[in-house]
VEXGU-803074 format. One record per residue: x, y, z of N, C-alpha, C in turn; residue in three letters. Coordinates in steps of 0.001 Angstrom, whole numbers, plus 500000, padded with zeros to 6 digits. Example, Ala and Ser with C-alpha at 12.3 -4.5 7.8 and 13.67 -1.06 7.14 Angstrom:
// VEXGU-803074
{n_u->513190, n_v->494310, n_w->507800, ca_u->512300, ca_v->495500, ca_w->507800, c_u->513200, c_v->496700, c_w->507800, resn->ala}
{n_u->512850, n_v->497750, n_w->507080, ca_u->513670, ca_v->498940, ca_w->507140, c_u->512900, c_v->500030, c_w->507870, resn->ser}
// end
This chain:
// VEXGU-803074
{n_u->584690, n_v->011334, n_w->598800, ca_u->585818, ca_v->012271, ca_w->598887, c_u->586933, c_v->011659, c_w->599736, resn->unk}
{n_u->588196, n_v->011627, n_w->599603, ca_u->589341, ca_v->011717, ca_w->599821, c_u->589386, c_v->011982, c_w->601571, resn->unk}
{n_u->590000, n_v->011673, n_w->602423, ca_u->590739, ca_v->011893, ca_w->603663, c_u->591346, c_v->013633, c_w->603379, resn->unk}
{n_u->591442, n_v->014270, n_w->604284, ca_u->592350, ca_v->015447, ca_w->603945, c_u->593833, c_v->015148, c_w->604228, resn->unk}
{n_u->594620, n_v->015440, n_w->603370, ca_u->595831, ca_v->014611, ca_w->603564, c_u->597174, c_v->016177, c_w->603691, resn->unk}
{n_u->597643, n_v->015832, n_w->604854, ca_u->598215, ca_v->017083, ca_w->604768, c_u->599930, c_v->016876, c_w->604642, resn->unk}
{n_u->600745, n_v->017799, n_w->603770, ca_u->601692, ca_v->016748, ca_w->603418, c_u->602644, c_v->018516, c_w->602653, resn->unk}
{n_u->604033, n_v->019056, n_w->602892, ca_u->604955, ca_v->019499, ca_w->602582, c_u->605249, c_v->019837, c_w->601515, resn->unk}
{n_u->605168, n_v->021400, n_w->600953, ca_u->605400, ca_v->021376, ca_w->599643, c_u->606576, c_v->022780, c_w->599828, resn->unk}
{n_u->607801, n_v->022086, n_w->598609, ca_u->608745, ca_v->022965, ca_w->598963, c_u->609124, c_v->024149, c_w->597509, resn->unk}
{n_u->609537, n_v->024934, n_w->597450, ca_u->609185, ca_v->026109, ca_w->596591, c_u->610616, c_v->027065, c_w->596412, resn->unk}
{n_u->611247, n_v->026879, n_w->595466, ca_u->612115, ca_v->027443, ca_w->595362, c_u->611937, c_v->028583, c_w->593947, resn->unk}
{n_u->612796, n_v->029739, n_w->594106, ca_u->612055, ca_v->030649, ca_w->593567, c_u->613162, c_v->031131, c_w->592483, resn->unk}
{n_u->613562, n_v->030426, n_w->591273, ca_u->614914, ca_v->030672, ca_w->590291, c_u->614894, c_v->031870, c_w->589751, resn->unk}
{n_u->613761, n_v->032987, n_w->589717, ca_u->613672, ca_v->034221, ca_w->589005, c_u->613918, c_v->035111, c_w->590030, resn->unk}
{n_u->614107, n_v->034937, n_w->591403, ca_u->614344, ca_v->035590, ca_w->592449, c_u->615447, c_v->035086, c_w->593177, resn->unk}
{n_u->616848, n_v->034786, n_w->592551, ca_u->617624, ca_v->034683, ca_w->593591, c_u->617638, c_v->035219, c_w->595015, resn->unk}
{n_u->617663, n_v->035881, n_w->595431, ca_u->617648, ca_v->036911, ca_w->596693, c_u->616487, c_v->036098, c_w->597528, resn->unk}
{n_u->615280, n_v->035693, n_w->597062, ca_u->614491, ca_v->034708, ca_w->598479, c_u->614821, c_v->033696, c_w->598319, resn->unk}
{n_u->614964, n_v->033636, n_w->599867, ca_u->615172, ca_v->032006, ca_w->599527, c_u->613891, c_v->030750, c_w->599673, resn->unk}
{n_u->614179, n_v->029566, n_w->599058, ca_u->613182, ca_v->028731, ca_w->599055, c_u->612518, c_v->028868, c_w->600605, resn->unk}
{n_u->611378, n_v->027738, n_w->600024, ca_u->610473, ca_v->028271, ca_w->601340, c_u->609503, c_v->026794, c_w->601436, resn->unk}
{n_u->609493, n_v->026010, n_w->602593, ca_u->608613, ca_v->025148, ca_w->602438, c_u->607182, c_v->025203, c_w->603608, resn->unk}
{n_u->606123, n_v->024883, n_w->602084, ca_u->604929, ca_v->025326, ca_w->603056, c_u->603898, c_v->024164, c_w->603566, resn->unk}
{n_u->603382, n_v->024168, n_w->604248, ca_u->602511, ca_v->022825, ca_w->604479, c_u->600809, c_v->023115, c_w->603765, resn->unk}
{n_u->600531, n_v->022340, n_w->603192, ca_u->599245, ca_v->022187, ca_w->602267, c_u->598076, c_v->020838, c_w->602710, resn->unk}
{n_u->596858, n_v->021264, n_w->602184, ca_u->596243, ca_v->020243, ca_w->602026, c_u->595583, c_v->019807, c_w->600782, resn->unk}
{n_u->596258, n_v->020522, n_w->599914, ca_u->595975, ca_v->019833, ca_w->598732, c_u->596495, c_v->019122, c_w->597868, resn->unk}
{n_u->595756, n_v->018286, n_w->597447, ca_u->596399, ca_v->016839, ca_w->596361, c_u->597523, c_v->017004, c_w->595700, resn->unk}
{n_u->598210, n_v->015969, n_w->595220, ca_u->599246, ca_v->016317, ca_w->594397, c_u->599246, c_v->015975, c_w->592800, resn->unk}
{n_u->597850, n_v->015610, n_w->592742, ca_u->597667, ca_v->016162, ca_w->591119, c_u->596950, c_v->017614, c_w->590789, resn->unk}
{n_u->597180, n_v->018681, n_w->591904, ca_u->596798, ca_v->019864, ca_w->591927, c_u->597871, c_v->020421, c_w->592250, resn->unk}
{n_u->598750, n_v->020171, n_w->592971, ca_u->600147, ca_v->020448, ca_w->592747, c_u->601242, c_v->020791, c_w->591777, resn->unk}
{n_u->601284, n_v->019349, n_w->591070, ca_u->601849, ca_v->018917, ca_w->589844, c_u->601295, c_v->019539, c_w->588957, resn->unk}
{n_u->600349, n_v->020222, n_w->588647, ca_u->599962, ca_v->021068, ca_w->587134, c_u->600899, c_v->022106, c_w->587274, resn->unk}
{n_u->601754, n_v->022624, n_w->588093, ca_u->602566, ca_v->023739, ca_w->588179, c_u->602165, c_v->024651, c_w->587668, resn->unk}
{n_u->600892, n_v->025292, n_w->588058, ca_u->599937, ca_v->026051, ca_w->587910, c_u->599999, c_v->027708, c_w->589446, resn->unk}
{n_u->600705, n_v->027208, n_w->590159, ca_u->600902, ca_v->028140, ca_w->591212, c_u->599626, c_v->027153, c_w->592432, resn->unk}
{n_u->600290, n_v->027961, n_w->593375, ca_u->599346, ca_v->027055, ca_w->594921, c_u->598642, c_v->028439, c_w->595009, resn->unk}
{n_u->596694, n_v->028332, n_w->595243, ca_u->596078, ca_v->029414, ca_w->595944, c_u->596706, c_v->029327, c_w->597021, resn->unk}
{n_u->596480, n_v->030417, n_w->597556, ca_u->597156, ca_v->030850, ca_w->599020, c_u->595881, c_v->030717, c_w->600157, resn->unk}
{n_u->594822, n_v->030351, n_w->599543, ca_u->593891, ca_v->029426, ca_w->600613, c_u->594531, c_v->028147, c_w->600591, resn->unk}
{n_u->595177, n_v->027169, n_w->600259, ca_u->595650, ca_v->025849, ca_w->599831, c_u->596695, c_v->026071, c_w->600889, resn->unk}
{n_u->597372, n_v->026822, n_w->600918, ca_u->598276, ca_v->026685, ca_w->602498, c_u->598264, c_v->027173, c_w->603567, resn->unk}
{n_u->598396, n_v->026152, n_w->604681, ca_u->598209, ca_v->025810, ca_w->606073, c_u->598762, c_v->026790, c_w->606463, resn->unk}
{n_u->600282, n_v->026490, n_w->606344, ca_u->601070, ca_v->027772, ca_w->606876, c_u->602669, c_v->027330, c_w->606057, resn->unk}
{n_u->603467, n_v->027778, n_w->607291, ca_u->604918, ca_v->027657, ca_w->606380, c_u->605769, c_v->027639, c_w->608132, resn->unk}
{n_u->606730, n_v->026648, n_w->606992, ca_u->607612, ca_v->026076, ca_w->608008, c_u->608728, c_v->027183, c_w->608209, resn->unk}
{n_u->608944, n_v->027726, n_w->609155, ca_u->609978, ca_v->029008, ca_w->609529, c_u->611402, c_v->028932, c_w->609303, resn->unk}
{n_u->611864, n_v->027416, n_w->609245, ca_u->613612, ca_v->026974, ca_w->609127, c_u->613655, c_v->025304, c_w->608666, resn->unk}
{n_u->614258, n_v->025168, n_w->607710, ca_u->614420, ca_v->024206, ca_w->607403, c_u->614555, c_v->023141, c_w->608753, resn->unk}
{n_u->613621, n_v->021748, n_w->608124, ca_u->613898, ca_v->021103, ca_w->609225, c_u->615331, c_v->020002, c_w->609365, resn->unk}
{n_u->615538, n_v->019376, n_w->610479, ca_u->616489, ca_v->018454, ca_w->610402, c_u->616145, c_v->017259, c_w->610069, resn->unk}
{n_u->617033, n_v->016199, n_w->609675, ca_u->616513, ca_v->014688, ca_w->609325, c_u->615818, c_v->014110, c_w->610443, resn->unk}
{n_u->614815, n_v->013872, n_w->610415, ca_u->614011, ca_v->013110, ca_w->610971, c_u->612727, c_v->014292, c_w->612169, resn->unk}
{n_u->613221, n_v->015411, n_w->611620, ca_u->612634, ca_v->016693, ca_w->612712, c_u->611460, c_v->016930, c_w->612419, resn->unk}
{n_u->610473, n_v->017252, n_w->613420, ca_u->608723, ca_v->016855, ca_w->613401, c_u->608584, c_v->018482, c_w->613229, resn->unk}
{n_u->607467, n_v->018605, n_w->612372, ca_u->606727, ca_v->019945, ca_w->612472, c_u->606299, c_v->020477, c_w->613548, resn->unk}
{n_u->606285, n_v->021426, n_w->614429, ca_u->605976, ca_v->021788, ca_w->615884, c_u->605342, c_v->023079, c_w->616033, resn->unk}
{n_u->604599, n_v->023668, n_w->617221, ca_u->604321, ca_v->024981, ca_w->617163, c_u->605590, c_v->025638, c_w->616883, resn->unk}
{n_u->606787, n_v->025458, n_w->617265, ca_u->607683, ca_v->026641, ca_w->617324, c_u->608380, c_v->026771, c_w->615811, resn->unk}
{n_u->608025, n_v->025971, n_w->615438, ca_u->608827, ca_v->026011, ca_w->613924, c_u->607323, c_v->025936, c_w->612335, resn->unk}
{n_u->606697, n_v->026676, n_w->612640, ca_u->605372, ca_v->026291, ca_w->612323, c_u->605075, c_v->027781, c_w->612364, resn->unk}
{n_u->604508, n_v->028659, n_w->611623, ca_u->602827, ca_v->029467, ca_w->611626, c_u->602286, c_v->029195, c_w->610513, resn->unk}
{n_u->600855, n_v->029179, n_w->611094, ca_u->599834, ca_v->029167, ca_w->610392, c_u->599336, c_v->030356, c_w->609081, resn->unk}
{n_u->598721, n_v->030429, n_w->608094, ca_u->598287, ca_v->031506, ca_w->607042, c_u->596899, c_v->031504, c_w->607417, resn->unk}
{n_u->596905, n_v->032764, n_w->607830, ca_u->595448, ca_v->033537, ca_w->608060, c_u->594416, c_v->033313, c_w->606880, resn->unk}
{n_u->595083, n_v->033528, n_w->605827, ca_u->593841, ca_v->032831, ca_w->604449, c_u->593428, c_v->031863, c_w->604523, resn->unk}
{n_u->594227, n_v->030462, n_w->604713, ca_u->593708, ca_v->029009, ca_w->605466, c_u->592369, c_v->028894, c_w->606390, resn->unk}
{n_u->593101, n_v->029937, n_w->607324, ca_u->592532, ca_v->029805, ca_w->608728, c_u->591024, c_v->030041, c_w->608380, resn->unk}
{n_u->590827, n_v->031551, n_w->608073, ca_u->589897, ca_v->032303, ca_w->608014, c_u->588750, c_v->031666, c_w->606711, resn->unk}
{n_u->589496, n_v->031067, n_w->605685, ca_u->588438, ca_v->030039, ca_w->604841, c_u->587983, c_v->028837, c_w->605397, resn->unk}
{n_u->588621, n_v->027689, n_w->606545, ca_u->587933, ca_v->026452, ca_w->607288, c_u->587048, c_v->027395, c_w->608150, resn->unk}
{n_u->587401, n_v->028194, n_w->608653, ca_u->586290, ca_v->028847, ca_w->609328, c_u->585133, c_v->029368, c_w->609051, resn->unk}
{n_u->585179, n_v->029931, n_w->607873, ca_u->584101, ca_v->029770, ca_w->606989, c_u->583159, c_v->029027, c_w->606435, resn->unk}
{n_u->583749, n_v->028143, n_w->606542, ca_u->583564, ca_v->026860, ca_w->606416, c_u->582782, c_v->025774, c_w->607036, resn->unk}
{n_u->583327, n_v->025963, n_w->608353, ca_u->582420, ca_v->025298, ca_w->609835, c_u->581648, c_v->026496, c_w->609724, resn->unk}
{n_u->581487, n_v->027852, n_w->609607, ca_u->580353, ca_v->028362, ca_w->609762, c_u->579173, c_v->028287, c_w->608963, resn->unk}
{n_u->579768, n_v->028489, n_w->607558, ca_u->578862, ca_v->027598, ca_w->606689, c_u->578077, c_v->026051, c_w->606489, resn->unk}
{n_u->578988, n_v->025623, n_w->606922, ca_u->578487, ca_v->024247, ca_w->606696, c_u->578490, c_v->023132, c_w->607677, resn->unk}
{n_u->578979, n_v->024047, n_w->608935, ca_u->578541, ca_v->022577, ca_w->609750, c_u->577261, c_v->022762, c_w->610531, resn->unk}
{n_u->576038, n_v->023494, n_w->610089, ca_u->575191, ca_v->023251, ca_w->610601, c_u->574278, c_v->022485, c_w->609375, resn->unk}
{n_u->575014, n_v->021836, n_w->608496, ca_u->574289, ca_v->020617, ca_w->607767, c_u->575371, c_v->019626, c_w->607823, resn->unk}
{n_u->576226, n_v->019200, n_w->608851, ca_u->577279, ca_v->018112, ca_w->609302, c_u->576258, c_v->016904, c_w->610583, resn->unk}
{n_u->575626, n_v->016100, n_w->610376, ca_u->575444, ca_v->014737, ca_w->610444, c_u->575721, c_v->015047, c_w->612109, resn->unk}
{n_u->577079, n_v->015308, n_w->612562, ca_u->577367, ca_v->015619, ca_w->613612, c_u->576822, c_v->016623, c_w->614616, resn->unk}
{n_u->577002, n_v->017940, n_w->613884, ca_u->576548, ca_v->018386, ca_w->614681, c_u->574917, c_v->018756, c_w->614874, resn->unk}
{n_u->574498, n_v->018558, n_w->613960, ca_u->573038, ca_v->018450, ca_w->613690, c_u->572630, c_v->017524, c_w->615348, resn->unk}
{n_u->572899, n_v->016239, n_w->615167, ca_u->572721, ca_v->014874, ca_w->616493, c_u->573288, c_v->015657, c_w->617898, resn->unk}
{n_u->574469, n_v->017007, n_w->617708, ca_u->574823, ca_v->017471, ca_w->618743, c_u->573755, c_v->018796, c_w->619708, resn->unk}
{n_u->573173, n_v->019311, n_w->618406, ca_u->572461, ca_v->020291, ca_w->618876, c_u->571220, c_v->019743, c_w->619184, resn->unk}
{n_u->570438, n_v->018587, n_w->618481, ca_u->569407, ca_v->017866, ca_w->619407, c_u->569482, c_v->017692, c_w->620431, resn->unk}
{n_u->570567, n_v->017162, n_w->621094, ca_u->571160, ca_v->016278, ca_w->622229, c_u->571110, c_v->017442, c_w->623570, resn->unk}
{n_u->571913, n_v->018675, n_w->622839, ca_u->571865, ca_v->019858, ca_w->623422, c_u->570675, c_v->020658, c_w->623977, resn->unk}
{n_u->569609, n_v->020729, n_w->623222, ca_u->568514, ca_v->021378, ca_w->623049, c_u->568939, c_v->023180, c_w->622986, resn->unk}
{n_u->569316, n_v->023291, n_w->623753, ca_u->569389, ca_v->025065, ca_w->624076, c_u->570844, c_v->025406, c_w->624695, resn->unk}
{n_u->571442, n_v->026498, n_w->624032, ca_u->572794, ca_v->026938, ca_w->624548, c_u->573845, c_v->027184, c_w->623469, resn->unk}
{n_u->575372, n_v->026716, n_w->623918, ca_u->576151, ca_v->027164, ca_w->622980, c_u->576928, c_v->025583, c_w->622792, resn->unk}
{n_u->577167, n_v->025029, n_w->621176, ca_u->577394, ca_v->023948, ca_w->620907, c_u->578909, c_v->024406, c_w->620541, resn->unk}
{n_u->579736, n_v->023617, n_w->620835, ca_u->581411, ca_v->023949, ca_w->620604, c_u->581850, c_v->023025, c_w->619861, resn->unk}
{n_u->582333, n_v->023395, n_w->618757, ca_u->583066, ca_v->022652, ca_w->617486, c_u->584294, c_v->022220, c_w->618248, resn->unk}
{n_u->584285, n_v->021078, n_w->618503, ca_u->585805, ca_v->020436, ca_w->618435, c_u->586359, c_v->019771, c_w->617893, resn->unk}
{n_u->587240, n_v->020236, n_w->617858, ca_u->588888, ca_v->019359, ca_w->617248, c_u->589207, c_v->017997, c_w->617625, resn->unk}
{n_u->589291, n_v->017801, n_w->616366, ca_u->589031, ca_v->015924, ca_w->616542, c_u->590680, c_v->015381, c_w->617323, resn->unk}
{n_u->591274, n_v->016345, n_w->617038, ca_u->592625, ca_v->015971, ca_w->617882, c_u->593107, c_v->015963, c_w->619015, resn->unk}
{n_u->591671, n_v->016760, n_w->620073, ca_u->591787, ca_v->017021, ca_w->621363, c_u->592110, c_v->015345, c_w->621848, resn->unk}
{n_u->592523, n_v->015410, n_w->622611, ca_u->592827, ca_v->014413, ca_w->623699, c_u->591898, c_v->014274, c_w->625000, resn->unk}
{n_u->591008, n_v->015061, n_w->625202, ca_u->589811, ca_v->014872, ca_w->626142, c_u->588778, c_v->013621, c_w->625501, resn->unk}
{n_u->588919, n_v->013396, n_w->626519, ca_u->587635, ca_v->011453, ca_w->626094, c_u->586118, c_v->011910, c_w->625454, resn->unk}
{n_u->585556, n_v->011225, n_w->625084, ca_u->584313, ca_v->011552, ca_w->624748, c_u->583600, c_v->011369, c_w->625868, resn->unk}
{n_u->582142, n_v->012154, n_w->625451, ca_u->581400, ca_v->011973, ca_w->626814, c_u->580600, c_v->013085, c_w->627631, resn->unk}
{n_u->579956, n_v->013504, n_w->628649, ca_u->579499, ca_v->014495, ca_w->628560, c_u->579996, c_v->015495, c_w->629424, resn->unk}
{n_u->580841, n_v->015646, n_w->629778, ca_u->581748, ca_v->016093, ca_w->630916, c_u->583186, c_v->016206, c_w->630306, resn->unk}
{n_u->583534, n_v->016888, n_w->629510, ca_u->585114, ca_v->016927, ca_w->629661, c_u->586181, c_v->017671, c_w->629655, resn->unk}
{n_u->587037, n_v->018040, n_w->629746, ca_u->587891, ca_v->018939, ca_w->629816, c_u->588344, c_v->019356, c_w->628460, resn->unk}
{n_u->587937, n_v->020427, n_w->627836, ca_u->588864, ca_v->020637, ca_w->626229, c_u->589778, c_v->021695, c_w->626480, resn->unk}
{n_u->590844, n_v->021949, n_w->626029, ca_u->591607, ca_v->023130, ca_w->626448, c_u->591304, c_v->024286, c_w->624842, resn->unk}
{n_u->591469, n_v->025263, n_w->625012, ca_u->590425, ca_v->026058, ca_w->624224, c_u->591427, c_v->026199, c_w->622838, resn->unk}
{n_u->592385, n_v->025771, n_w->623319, ca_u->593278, ca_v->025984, ca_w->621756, c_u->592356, c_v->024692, c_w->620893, resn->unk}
{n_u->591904, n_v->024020, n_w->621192, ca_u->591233, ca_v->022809, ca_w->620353, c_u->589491, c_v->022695, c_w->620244, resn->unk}
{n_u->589198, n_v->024049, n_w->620173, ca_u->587931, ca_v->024310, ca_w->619885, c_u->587486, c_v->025326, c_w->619195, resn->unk}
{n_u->587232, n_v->025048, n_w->617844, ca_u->587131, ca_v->025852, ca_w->616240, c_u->586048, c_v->026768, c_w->616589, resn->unk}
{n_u->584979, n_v->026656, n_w->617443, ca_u->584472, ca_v->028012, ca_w->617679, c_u->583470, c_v->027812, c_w->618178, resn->unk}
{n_u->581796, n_v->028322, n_w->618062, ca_u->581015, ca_v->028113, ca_w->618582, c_u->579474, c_v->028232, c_w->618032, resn->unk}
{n_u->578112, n_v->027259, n_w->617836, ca_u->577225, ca_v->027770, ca_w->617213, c_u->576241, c_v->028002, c_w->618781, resn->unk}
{n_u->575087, n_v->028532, n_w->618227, ca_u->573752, ca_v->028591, ca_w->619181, c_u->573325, c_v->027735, c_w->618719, resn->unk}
{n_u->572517, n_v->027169, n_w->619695, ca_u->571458, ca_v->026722, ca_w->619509, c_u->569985, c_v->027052, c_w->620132, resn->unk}
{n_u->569015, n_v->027033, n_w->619729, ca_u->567519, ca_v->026784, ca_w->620007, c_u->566214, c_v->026113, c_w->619798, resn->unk}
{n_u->566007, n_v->025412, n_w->620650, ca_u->564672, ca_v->023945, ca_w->620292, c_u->565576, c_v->023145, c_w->619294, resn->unk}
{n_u->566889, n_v->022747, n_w->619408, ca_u->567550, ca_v->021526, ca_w->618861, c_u->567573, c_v->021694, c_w->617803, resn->unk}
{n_u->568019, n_v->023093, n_w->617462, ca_u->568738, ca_v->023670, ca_w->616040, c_u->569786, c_v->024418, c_w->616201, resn->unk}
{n_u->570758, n_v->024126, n_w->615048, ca_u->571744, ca_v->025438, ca_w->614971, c_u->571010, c_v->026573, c_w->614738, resn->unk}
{n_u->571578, n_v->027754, n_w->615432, ca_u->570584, ca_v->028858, ca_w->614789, c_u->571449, c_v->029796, c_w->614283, resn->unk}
{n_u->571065, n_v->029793, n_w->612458, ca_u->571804, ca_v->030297, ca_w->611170, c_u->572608, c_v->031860, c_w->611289, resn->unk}
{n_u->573470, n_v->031539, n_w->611090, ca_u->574666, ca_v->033201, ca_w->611272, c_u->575661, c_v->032672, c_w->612672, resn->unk}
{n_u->575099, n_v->032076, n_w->613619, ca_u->575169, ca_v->032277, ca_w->614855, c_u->576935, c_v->031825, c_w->614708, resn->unk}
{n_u->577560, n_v->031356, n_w->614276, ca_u->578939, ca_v->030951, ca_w->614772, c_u->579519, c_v->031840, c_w->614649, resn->unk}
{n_u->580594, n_v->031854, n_w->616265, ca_u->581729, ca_v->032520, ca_w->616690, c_u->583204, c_v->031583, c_w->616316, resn->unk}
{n_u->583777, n_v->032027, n_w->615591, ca_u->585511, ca_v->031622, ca_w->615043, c_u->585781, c_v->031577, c_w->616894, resn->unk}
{n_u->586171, n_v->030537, n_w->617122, ca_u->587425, ca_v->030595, ca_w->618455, c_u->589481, c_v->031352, c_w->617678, resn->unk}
{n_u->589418, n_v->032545, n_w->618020, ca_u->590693, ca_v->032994, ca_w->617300, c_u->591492, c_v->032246, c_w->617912, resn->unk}
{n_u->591586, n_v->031717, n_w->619479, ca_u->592476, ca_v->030869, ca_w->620122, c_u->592910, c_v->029712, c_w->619529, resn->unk}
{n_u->592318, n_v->029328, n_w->618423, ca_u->591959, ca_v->027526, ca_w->618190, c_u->593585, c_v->027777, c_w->617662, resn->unk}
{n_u->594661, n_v->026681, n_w->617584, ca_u->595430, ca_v->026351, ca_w->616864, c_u->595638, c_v->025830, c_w->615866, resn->unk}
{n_u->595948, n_v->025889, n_w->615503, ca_u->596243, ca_v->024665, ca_w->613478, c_u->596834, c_v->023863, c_w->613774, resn->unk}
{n_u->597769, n_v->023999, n_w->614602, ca_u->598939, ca_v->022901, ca_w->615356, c_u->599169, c_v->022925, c_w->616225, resn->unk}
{n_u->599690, n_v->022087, n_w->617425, ca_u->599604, ca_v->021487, ca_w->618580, c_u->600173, c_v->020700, c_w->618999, resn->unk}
{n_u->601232, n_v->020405, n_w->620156, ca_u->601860, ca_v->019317, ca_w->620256, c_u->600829, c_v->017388, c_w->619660, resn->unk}
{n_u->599911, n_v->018169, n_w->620199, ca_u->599067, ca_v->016684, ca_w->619683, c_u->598843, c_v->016582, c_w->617674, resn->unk}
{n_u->599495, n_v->017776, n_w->616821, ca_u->599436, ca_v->017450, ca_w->615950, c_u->598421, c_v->018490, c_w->615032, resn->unk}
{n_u->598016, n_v->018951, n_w->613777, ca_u->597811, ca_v->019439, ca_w->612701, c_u->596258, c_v->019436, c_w->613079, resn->unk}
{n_u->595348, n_v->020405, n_w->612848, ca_u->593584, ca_v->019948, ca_w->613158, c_u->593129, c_v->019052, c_w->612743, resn->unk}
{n_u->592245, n_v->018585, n_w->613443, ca_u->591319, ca_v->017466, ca_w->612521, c_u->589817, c_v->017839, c_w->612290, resn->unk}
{n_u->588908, n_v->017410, n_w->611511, ca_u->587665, ca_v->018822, ca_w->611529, c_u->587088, c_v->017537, c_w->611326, resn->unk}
{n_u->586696, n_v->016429, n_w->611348, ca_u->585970, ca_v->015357, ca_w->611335, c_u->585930, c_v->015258, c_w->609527, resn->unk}
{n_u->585218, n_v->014087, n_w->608729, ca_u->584844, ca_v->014017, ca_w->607703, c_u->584012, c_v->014803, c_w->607075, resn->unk}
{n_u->582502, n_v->014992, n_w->607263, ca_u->581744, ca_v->015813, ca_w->606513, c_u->582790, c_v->017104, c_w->606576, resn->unk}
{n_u->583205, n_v->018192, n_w->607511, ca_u->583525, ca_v->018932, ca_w->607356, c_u->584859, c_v->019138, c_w->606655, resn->unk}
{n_u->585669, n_v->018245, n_w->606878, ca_u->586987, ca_v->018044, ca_w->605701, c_u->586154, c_v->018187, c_w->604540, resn->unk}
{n_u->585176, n_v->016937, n_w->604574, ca_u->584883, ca_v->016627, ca_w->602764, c_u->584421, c_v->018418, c_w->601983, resn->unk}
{n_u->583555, n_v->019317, n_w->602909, ca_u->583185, ca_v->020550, ca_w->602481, c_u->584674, c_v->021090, c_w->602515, resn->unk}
{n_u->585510, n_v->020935, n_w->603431, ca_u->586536, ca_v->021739, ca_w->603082, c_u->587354, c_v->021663, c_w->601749, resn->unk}
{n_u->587425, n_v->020693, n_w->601237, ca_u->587950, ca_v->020159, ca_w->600045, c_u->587041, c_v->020608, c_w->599284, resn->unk}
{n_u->586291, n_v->020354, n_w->598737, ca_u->585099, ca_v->020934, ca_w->597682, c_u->585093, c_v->022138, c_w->597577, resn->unk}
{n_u->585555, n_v->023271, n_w->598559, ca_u->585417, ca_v->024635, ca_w->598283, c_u->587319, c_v->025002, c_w->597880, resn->unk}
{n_u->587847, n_v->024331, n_w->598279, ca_u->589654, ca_v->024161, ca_w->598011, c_u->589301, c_v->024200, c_w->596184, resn->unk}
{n_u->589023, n_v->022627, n_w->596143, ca_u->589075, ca_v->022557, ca_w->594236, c_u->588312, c_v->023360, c_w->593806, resn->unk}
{n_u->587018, n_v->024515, n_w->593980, ca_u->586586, ca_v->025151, ca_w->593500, c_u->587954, c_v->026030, c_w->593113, resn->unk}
{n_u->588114, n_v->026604, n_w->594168, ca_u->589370, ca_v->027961, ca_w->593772, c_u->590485, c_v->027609, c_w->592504, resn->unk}
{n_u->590441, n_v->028929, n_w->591557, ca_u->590696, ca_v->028711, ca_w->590805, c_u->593064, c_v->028556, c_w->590910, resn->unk}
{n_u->593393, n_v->028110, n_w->590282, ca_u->594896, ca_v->027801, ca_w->590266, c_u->595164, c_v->029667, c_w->590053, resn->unk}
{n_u->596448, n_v->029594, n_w->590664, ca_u->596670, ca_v->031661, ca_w->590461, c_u->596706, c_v->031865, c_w->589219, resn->unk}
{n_u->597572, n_v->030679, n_w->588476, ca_u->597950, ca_v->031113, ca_w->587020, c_u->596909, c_v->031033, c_w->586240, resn->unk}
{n_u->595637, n_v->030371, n_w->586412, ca_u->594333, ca_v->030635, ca_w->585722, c_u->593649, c_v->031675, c_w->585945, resn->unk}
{n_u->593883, n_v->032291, n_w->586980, ca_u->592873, ca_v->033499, ca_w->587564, c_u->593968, c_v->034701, c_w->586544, resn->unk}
{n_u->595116, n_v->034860, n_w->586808, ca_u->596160, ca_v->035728, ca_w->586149, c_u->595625, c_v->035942, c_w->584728, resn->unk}
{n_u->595608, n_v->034823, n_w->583800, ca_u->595226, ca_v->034581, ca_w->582287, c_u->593827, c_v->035271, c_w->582103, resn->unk}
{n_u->592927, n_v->035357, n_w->583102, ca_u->591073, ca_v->035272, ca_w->583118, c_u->591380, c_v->036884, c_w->583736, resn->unk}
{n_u->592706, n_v->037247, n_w->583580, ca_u->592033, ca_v->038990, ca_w->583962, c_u->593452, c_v->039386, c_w->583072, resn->unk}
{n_u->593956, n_v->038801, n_w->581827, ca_u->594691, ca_v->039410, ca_w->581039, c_u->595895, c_v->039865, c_w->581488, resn->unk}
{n_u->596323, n_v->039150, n_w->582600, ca_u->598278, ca_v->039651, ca_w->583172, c_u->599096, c_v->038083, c_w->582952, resn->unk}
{n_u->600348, n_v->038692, n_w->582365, ca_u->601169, ca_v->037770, ca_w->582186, c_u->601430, c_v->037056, c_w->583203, resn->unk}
{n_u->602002, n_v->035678, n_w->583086, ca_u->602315, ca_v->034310, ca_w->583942, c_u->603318, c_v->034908, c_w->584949, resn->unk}
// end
């Protein structure tokens, strides 16, 4: 599987004069794009609040996040990162307590001691006798999507599940057709 590649998609709306375009940030491909099929609204991150300037960086202040995004990676690490390579080796290591998903973008060193600041920690599993123990994850609502240090990072296995449940979802304009309402 693919890197998660996160990358600007802009949307202008010709049957609706009156809104105006709108550009949103995505993580999905752009041969899922290009079918001009409509974007699920799990597929975006969030949306950029004001057009940016030439050369102007995406930031918290010009930036929110979409709760549909949010609330499906989270699902996500709850689902599936207690079969992630990672944290599996983390909750051994651990034996007993609470194992904290972090954000690969934190800036705290590795190691066993470190400082994470809580916006950069996706949430939390149990553990017991050097297992995740199943249901157990808490969503951190604090966690950010973005951050001066930049967009989340969820490590590989858990990107790669995140993507796999992305291309499952069906395109809007296929779901529209599969319950008989016009395009």
């Amino acid at each position: 599987m693919a890197k998660l590649q996160i990358g600007i998609v802009h949307l202008d709306f010709p049957d609706n004069p009156e809104e105006a375009s709108k550009d949103y940030v995505t993580c999905l491909g752009t041969d899922r794009l290009f079918r001009y099929a409509g974007i699920p609204s799990e597929g975006i991150i969030g949306q950029i609040l004001r057009p940016l300037g030439p050369g102007e960086r995406i930031t918290p202040g010009n930036f929110a996040a979409n709760k549909v995004f949010v609330d499906l990676m989270q699902g996500v690490i709850a689902s599936r990162g207690p079969q992630t390579k990672d944290l599996i080796a983390d909750a051994q290591r651990l034996g007993r307590g609470t194992l904290y998903v972090i954000d690969r973008r934190t800036r705290a060193p590795e190691g066993p001691v470190r400082k994470i600041l809580e916006q950069d920690i996706f949430g939390e599993f149990e553990v017991k006798k050097g297992r995740i123990v199943p249901g157990s994850y808490q969503p951190n609502h604090k966690h950010y999507i973005l951050t001066e240090d930049g967009f989340f990072q969820l490590g590989q296995d858990l990107e790669e599940f995140l993507l796999e449940v992305l291309a499952a979802i069906p395109d809007p304009d296929e779901e529209a057709e599969s319950h008989g309402l016009p395009n």
